[in-house]
C-alpha positions in Angstrom: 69.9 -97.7 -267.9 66.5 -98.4 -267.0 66.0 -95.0 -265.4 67.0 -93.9 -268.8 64.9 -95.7 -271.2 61.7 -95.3 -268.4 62.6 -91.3 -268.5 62.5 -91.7 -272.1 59.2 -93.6 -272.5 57.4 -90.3 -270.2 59.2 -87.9 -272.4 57.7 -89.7 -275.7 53.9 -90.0 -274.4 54.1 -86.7 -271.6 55.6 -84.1 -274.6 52.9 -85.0 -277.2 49.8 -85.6 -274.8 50.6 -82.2 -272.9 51.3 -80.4 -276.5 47.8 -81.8 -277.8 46.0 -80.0 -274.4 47.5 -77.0 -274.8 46.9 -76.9 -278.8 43.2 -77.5 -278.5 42.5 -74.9 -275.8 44.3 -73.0 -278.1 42.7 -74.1 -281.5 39.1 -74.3 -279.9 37.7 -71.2 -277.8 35.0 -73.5 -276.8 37.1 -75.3 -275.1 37.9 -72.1 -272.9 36.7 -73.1 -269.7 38.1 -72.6 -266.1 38.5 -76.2 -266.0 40.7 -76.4 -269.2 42.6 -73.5 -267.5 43.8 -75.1 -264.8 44.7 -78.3 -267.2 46.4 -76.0 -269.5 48.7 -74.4 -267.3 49.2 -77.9 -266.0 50.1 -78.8 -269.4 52.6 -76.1 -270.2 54.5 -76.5 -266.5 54.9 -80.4 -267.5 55.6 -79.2 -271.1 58.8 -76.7 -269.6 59.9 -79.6 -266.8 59.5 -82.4 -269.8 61.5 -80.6 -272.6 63.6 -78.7 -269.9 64.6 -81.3 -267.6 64.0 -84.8 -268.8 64.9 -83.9 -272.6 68.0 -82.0 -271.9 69.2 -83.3 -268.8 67.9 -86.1 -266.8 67.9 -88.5 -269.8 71.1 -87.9 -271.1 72.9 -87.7 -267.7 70.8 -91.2 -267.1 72.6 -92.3 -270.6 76.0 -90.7 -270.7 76.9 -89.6 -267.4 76.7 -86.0 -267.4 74.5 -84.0 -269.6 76.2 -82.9 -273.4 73.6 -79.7 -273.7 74.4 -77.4 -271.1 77.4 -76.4 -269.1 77.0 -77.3 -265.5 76.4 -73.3 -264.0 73.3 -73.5 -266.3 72.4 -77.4 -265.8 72.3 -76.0 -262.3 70.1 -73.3 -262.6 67.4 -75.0 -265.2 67.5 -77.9 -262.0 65.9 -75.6 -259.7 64.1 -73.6 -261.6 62.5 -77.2 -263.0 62.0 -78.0 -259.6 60.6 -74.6 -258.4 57.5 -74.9 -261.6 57.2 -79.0 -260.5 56.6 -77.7 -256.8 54.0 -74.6 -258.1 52.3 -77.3 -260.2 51.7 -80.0 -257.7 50.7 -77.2 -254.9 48.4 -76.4 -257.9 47.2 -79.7 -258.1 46.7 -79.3 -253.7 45.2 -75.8 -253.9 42.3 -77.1 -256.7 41.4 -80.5 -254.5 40.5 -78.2 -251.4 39.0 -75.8 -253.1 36.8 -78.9 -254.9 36.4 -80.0 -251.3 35.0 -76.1 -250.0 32.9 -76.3 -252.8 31.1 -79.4 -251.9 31.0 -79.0 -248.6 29.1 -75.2 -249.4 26.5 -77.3 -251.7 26.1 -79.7 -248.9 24.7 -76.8 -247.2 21.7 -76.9 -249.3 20.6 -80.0 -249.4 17.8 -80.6 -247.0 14.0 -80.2 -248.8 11.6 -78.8 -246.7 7.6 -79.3 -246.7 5.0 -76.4 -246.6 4.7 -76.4 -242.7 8.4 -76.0 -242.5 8.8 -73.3 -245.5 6.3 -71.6 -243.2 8.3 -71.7 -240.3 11.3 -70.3 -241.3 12.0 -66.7 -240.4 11.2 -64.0 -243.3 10.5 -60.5 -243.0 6.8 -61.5 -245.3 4.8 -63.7 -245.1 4.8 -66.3 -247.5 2.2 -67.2 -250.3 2.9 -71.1 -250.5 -0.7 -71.3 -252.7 1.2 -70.5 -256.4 4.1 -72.5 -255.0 2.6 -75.8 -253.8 4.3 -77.3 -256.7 7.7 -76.5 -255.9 7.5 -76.6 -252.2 9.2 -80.1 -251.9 11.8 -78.7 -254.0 12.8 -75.6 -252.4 16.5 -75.3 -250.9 17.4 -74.0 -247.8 20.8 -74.5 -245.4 20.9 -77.5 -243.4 22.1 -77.6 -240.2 25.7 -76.0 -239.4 25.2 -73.2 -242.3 24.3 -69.6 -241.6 21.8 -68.2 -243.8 18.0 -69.3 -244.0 17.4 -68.0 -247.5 14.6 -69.9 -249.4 16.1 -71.1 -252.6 13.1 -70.7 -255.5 13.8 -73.0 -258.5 
């Protein structure tokens, strides 16, 4: 019973909050980002596992016993496949932390501000004219240590 009734409060604030994500990328194409991607295809896996899964079977089986819907050969096969978009969402969810995580690590790559004796240091095939860019010099980029490349970064 309270399985049931905890199921059911998920279904009631999960179906509308994931409808109103997917509506709004839909509605606004400002919205469009890569960002809002990735939360709409969220949205519309937890939208198929809510409406599939918890509307039509968990909560009624949680209720009744068994589930009034579907006959068990399909109950069956909407399980899995449920549980096959749950398991491509959450490796979603995994795949987008790490590549957050490459991401910052790259940018902590270029962190380190060099002065004008150290901009001159740096290997380049020219030499460099720091006289129309003694302004910027503090804020010039390059790859700390551990990187590759020694690229000056001009702002």
């Amino acid at each position: 019973m309270i399985a049931g009734v905890s199921m059911t409060l998920v279904g009631l604030i999960g179906i509308p909050a994931n409808y109103l994500v997917i509506s709004i990328f839909v509605e606004y194409p400002s919205e469009r980002t890569s960002f809002t991607t990735l939360g709409v295809t969220r949205a519309t896996a937890n939208l198929l596992i809510l409406i599939g899964l918890y509307a039509m079977i968990f909560i009624p089986t949680s209720f009744v016993g068994y589930t009034p819907f579907l006959p068990v050969p399909v109950t069956t096969l909407s399980i899995t496949v449920g549980m096959a978009i749950y398991a491509i969402n959450e490796n979603q969810t995994l795949l987008t932390a790490l590549n957050s995580e490459r991401v910052s690590i790259l940018k902590g790559c270029f962190t380190k501000r060099l002065s004008q004796s150290e901009l001159q240091s740096l290997p380049h095939k020219q030499p460099l004219d720091l006289k129309h860019m003694e302004p910027f010099a503090s804020q010039m980029l390059v790859p700390n240590i551990g990187c590759s490349n020694y690229n000056v970064i001009h702002p």
